[in-house]
C-alpha positions as CSV (number, residue, x, y, z in Angstrom):
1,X,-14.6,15.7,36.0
2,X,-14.7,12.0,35.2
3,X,-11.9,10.6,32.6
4,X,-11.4,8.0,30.4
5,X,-7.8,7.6,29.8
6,X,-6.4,5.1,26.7
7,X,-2.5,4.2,27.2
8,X,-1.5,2.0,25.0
9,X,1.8,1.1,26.0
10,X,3.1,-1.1,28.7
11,X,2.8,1.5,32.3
12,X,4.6,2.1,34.3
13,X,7.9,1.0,32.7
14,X,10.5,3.9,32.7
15,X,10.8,4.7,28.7
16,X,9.4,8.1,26.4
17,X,6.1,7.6,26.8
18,X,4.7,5.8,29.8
19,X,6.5,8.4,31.5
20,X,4.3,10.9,29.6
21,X,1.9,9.5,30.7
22,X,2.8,8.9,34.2
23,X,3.2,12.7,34.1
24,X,-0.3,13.9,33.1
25,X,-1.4,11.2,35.1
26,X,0.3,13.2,38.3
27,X,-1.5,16.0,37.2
28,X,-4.8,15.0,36.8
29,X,-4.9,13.0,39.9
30,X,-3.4,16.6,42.2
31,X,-6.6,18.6,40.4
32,X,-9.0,16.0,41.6
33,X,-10.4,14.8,38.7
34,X,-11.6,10.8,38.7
35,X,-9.7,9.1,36.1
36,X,-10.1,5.6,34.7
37,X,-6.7,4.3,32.7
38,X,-6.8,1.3,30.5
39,X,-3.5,-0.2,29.6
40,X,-1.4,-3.3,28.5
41,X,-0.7,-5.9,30.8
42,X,2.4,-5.2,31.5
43,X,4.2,-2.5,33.9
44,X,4.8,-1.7,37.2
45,X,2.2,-0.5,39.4
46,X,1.9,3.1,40.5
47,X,-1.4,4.0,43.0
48,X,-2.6,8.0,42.3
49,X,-5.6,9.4,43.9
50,X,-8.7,9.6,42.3
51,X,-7.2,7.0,39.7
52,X,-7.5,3.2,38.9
53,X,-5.7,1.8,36.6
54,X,-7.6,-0.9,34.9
55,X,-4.7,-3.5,32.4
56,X,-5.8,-5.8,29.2
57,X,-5.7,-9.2,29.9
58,X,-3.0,-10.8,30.0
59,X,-1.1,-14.4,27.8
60,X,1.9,-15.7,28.1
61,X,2.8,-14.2,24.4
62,X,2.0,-10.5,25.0
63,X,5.7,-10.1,27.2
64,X,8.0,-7.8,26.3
65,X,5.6,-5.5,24.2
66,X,8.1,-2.6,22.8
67,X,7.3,0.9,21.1
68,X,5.9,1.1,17.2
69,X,3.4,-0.8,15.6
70,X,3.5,-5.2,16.2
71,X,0.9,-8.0,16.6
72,X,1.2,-7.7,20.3
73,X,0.2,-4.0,20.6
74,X,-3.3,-4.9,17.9
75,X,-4.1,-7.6,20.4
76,X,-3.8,-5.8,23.7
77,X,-5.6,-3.2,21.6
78,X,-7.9,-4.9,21.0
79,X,-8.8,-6.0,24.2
80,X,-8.4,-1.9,25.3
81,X,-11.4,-1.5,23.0
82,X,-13.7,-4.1,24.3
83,X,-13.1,-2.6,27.9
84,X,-13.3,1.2,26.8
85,X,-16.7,0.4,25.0
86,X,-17.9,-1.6,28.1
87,X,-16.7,1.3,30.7
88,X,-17.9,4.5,28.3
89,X,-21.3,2.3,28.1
90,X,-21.2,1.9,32.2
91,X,-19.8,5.7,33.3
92,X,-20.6,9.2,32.4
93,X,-17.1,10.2,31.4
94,X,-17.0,14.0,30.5
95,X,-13.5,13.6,28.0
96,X,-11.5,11.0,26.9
97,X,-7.5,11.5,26.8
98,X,-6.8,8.7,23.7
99,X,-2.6,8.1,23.7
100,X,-1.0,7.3,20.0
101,X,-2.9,4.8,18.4
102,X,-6.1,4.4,21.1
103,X,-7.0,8.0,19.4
104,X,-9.1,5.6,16.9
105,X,-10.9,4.1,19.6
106,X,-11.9,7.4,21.3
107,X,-12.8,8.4,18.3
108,X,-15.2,5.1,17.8
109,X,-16.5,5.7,21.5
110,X,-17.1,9.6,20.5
111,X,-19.3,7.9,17.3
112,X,-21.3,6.0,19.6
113,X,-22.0,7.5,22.9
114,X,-20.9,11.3,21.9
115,X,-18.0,11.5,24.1
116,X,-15.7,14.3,22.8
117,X,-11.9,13.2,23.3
118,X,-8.5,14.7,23.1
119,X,-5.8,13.4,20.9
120,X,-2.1,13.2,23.1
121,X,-0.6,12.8,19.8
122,X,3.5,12.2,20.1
123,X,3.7,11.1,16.4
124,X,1.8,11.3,13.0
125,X,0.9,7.3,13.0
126,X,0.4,7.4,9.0
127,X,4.1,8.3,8.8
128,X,5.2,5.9,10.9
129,X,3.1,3.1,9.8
130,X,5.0,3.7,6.0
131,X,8.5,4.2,7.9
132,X,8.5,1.2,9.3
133,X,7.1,-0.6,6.1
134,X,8.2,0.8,3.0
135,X,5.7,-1.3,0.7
136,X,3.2,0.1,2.4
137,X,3.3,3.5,0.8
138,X,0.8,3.1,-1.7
139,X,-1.8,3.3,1.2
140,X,-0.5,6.3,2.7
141,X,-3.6,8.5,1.5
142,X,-6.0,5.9,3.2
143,X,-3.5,6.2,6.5
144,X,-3.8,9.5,5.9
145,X,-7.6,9.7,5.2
146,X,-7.8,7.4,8.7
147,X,-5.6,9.7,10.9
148,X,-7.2,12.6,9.7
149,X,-10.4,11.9,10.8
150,X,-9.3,11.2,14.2
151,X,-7.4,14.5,14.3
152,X,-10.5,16.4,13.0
153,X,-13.3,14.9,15.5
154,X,-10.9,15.8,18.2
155,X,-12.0,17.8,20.6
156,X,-8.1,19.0,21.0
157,X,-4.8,17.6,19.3
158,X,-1.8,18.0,22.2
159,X,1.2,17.6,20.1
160,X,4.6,16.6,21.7
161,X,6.6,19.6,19.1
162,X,6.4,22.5,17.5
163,X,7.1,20.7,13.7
164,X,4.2,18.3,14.6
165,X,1.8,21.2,15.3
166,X,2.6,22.8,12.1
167,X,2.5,19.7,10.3
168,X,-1.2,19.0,11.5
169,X,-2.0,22.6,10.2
170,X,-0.6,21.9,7.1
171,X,-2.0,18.7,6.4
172,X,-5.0,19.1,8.6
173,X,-5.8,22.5,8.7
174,X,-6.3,21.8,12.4
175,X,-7.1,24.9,14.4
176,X,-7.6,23.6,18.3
177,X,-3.7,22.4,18.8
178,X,-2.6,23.1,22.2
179,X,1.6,22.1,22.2
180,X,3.1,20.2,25.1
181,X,6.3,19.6,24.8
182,X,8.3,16.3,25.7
183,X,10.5,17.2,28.4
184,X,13.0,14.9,27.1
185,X,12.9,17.2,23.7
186,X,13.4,20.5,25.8
C-alpha cells in the first residue's frame, strides 16, 4: 500500500504529537507499507523502512514552530500543500493519513484526484481556533461548517479520546470513528 502522510508539526522533536506520529509511523513502516511523510522543516531525523520523509522548505523565520495555530505553521502549510498536490499528482497513493490541520488539504487532494484519506484527529480545530481567540466566536458555525466537511469526506476519523468520538457523533453524526487512544492519556 502506497501512503501519503501530512504531519504538520516539527518531526521528530520529543513532544505529544510528533511522537504520535513517530508511533504510527513505526507501524506502518514493520507492515511494509511505502509511506511518503511531508513535514515542517524542523526536527530530528529518524530513517524507517519503506519511508522517506520529505520537510517544507526551510527560512531563517520558521525556527522554533510550537503547537496551536501561528503564522509559522500557515506558511510551512502552505508549502506542505504545494508538495502534497505535486506528489498525489506524481504517485498512486492508495490513502492519505492527514494529521490536525493537513486534514483540509487531504481533503482538497481527495476533491481533485479522488484520494480517500483518514483524519488522525487529536483535537476539534473549530474549538481550538475560538479558544485561543475569543473574538473569533462569531465564526464558529463557518469553523464549524469547514471542519465538518473534512470530518464527513473522511474515509475514517481516528480520534485521540473517547469524549472526542462522541463529540464527532454528536455534532457530526459521524459513523466510521475508529478511537486510538494517546498513550500519554491512558
Amino acid at each position: 500500500m502506497k501512503i501519503l502522510f501530512l504531519s504538520p508539526q516539527p518531526f521528530y522533536q520529543d513532544r505529544g504529537t510528533p511522537i504520535a506520529v513517530h508511533m504510527v509511523l513505526q507501524v506502518l513502516s514493520e507492515r511494509g507499507y511505502s509511506v511518503d511523510v511531508i513535514t515542517y522543516p524542523e526536527g530530528k531525523d529518524i530513517t524507517y523502512n519503506n519511508i522517506k520523509i520529505y520537510r517544507t522548505p526551510a527560512f531563517g523565520f520558521l525556527k522554533d514552530i510550537k503547537p496551536g495555530f501561528s503564522w509559522k505553521k500557515l506558511v510551512c502549510d502552505f508549502f506542505m500543500l504545494a508538495q502534497a498536490l505535486r506528489r498525489a499528482s506524481q504517485k498512486p497513493y492508495q490513502v492519505i493519513h492527514a494529521v490536525e490541520e493537513a486534514v483540509f488539504i487531504a481533503l482538497l487532494i481527495k476533491f481533485i484526484f479522488r484520494i480517500p484519506y483518514v483524519y488522525d484527529m487529536d483535537s476539534s480545530l473549530s474549538q481550538q481556533m475560538i479558544e485561543k481567540n475569543a473574538s473569533l466566536s462569531f465564526l464558529l458555525p463557518f469553523f464549524d461548517f469547514i471542519e465538518g466537511l473534512a470530518i464527513k469526506n473522511a474515509k475514517v476519523v481516528i480520534p485521540v479520546c473517547q469524549a472526542l468520538a462522541k463529540d464527532l457523533h454528536r455534532k457530526y453524526g459521524v459513523v466510521n470513528v475508529v478511537l486510538l487512544p494517546d498513550v500519554s492519556l491512558v
